[in-house]
mmCIF file of the C-alpha atoms, coordinates in Angstrom:
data_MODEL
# 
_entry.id   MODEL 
# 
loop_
_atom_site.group_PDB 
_atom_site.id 
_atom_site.type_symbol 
_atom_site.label_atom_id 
_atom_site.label_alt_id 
_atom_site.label_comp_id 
_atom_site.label_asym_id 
_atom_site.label_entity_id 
_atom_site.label_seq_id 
_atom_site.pdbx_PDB_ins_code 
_atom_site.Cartn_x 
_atom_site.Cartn_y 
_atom_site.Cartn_z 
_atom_site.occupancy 
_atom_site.B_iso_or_equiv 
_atom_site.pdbx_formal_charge 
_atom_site.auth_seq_id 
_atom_site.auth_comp_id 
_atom_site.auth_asym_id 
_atom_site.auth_atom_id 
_atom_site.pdbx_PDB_model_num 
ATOM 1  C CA . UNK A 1 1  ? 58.195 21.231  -36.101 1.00 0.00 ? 1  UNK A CA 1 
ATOM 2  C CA . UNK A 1 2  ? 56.754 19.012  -33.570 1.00 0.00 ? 2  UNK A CA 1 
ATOM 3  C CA . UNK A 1 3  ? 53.728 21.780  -32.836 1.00 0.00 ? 3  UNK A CA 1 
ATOM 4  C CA . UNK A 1 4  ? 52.745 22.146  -36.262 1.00 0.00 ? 4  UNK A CA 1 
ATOM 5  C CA . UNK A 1 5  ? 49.455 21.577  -37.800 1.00 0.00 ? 5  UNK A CA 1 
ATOM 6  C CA . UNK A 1 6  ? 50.536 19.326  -40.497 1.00 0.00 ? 6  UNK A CA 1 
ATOM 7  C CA . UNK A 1 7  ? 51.974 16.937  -37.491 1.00 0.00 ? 7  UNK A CA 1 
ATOM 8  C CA . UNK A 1 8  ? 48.950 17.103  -35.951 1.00 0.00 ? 8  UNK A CA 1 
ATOM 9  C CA . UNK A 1 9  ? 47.204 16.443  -39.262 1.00 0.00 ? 9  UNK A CA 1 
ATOM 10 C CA . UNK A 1 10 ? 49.250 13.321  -39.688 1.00 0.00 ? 10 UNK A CA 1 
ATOM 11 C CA . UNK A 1 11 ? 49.079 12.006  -36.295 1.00 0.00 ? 11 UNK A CA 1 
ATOM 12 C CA . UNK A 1 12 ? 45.287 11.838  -36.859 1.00 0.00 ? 12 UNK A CA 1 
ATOM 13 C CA . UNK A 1 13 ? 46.143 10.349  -40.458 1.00 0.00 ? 13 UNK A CA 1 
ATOM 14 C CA . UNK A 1 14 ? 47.771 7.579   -38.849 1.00 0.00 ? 14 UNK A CA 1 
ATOM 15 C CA . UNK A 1 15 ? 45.579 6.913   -36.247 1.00 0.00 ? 15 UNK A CA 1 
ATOM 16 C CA . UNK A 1 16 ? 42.648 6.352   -38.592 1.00 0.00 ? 16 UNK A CA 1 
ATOM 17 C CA . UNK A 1 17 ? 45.078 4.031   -40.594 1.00 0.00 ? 17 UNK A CA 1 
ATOM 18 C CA . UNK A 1 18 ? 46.145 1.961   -37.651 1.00 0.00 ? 18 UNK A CA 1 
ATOM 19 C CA . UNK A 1 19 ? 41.817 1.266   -37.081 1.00 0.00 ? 19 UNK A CA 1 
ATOM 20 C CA . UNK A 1 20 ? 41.918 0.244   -40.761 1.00 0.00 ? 20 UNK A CA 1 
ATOM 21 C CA . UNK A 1 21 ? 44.690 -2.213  -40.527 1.00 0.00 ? 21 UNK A CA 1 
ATOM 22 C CA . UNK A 1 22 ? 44.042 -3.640  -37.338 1.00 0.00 ? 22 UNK A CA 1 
ATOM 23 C CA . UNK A 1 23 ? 40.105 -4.186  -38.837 1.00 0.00 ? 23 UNK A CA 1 
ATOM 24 C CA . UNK A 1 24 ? 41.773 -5.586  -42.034 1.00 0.00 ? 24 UNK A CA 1 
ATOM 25 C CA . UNK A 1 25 ? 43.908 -8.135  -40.297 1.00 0.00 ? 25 UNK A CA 1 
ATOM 26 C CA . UNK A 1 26 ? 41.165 -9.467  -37.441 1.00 0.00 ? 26 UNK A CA 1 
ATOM 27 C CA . UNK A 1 27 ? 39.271 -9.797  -41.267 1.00 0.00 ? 27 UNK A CA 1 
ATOM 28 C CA . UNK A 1 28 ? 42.125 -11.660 -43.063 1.00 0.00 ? 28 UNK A CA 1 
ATOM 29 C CA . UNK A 1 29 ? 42.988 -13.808 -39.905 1.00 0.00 ? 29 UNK A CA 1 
ATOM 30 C CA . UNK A 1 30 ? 39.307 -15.119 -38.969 1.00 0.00 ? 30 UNK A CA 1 
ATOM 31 C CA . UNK A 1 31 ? 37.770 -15.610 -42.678 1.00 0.00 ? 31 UNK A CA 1 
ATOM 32 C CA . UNK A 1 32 ? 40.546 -16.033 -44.653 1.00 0.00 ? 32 UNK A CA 1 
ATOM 33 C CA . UNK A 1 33 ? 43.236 -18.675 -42.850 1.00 0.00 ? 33 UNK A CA 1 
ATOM 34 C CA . UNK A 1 34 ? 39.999 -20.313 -40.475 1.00 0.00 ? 34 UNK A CA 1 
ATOM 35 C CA . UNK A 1 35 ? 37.860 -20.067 -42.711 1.00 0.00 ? 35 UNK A CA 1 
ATOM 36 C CA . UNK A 1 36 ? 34.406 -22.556 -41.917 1.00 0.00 ? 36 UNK A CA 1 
ATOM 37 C CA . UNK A 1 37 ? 32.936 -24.548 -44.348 1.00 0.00 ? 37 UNK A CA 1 
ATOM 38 C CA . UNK A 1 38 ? 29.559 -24.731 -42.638 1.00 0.00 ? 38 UNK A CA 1 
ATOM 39 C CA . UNK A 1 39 ? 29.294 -20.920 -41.798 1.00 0.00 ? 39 UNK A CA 1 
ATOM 40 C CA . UNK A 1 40 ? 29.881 -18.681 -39.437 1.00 0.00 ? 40 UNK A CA 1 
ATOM 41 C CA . UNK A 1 41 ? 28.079 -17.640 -36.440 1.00 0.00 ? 41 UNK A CA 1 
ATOM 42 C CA . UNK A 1 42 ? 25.658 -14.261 -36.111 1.00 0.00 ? 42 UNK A CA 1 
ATOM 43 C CA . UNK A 1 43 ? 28.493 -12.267 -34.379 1.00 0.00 ? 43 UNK A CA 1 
ATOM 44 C CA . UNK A 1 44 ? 31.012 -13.123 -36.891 1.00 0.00 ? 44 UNK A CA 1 
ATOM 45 C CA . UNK A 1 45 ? 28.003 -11.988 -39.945 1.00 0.00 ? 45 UNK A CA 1 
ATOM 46 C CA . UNK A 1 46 ? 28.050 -8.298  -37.422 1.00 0.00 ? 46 UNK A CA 1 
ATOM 47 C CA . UNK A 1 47 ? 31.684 -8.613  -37.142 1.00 0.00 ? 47 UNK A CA 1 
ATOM 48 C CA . UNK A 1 48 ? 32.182 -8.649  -41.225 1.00 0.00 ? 48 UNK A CA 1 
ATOM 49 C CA . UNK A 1 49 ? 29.252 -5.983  -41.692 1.00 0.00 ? 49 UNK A CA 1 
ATOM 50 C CA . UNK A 1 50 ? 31.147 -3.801  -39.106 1.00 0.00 ? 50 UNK A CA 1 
ATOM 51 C CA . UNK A 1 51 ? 34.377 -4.105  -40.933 1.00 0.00 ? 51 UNK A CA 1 
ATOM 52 C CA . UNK A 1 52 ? 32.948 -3.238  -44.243 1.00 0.00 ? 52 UNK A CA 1 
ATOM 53 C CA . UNK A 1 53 ? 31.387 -0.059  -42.700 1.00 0.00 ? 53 UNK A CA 1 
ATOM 54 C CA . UNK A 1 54 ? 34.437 0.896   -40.377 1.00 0.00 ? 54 UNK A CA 1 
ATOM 55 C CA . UNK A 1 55 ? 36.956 0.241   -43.251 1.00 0.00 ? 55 UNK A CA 1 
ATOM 56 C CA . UNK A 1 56 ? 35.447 2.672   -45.909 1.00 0.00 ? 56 UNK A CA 1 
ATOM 57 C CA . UNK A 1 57 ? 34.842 5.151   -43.300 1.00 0.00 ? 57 UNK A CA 1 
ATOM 58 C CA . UNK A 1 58 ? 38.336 5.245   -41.834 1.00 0.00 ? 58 UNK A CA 1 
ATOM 59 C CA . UNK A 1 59 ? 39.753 5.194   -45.274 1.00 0.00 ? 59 UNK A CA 1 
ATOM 60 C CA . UNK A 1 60 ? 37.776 8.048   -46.161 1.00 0.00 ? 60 UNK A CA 1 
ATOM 61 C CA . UNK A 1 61 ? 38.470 9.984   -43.035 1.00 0.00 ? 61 UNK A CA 1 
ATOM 62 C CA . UNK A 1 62 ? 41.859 9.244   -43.651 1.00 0.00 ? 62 UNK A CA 1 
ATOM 63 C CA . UNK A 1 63 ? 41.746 10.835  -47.509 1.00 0.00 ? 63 UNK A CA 1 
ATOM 64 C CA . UNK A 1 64 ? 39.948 13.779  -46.473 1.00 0.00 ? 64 UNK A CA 1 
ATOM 65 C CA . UNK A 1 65 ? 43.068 14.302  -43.828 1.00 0.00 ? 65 UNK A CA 1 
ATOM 66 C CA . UNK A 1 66 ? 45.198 14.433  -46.507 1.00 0.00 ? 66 UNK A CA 1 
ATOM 67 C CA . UNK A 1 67 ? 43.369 16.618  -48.565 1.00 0.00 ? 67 UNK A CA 1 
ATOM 68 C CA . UNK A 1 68 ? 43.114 18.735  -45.458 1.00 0.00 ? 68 UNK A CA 1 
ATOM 69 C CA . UNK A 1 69 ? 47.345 18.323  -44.866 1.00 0.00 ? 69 UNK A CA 1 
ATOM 70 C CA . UNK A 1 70 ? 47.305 19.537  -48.874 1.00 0.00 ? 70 UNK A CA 1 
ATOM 71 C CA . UNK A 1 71 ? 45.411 22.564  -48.154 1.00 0.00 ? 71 UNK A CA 1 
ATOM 72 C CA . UNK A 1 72 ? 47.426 23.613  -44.738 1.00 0.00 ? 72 UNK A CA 1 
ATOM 73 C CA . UNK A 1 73 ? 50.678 23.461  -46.238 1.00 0.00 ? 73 UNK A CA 1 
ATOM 74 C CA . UNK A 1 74 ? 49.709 25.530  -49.561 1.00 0.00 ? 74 UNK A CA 1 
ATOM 75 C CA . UNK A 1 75 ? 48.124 27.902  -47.087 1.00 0.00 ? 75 UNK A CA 1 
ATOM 76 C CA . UNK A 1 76 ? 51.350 27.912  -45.464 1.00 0.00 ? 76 UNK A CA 1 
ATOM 77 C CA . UNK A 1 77 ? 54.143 28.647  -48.724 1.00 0.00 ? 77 UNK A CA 1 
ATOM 78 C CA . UNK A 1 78 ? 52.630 32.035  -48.417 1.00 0.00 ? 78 UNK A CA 1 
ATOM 79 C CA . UNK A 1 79 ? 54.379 32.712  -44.927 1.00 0.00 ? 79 UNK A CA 1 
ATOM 80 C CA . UNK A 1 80 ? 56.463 31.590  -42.544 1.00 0.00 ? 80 UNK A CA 1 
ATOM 81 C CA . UNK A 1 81 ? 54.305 32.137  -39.446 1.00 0.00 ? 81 UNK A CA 1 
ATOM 82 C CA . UNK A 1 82 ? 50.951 31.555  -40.234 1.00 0.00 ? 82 UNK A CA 1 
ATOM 83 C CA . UNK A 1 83 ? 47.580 31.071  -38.650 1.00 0.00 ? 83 UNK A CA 1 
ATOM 84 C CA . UNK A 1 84 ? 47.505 27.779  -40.916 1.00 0.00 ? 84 UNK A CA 1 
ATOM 85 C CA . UNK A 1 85 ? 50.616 26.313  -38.953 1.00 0.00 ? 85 UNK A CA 1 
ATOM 86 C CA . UNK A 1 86 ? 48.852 26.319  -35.428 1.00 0.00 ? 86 UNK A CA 1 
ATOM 87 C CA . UNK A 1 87 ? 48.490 23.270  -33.856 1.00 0.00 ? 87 UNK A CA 1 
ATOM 88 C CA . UNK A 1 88 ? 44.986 24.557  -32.579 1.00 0.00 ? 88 UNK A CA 1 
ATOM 89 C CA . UNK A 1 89 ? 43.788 25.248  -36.018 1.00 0.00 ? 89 UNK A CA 1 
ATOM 90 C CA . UNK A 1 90 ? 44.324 21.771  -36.767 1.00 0.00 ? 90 UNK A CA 1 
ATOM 91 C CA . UNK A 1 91 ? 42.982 19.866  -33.573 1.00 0.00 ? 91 UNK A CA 1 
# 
């Protein structure tokens, strides 16, 4: 089970989570609990830009993942041993 496709499918899943997250809470920690009341600098204004684009890409890479998980596994109720359960199909 380790060698399947949908493992490999949700390794990558939570990879692109763990970017989101760790975006999120460098967000949350910087504007949120320190935030300035004079402004913030021009690499914090890139920083927050960054975020916004990184976030809704790795969120979105992360839904199309699961759509592609979906679509192994009901490739795979078919048959046991299936190209669709490859680990190589996946990667």
């Amino acid at each position: 089970m380790r060698d399947s496709a949908v493992h490999a499918v949700l390794t990558c899943i939570a990879m692109a989570d763990m970017g989101t997250m760790i975006s999120y809470s460098i967000y949350i920690t910087r504007f949120e609990f320190f935030m300035d009341e004079s402004g913030y600098s021009y690499g914090w204004a890139v920083f927050l830009k960054l975020h916004a684009v990184f976030s809704i890409a790795l969120h979105a890479i992360s839904l199309y993942l699961v759509v592609l998980m979906a679509y192994i596994r009901f490739m795979a109720i078919k048959a046991r041993y299936t190209k669709w359960l490859m680990p190589q199909l996946a990667w």
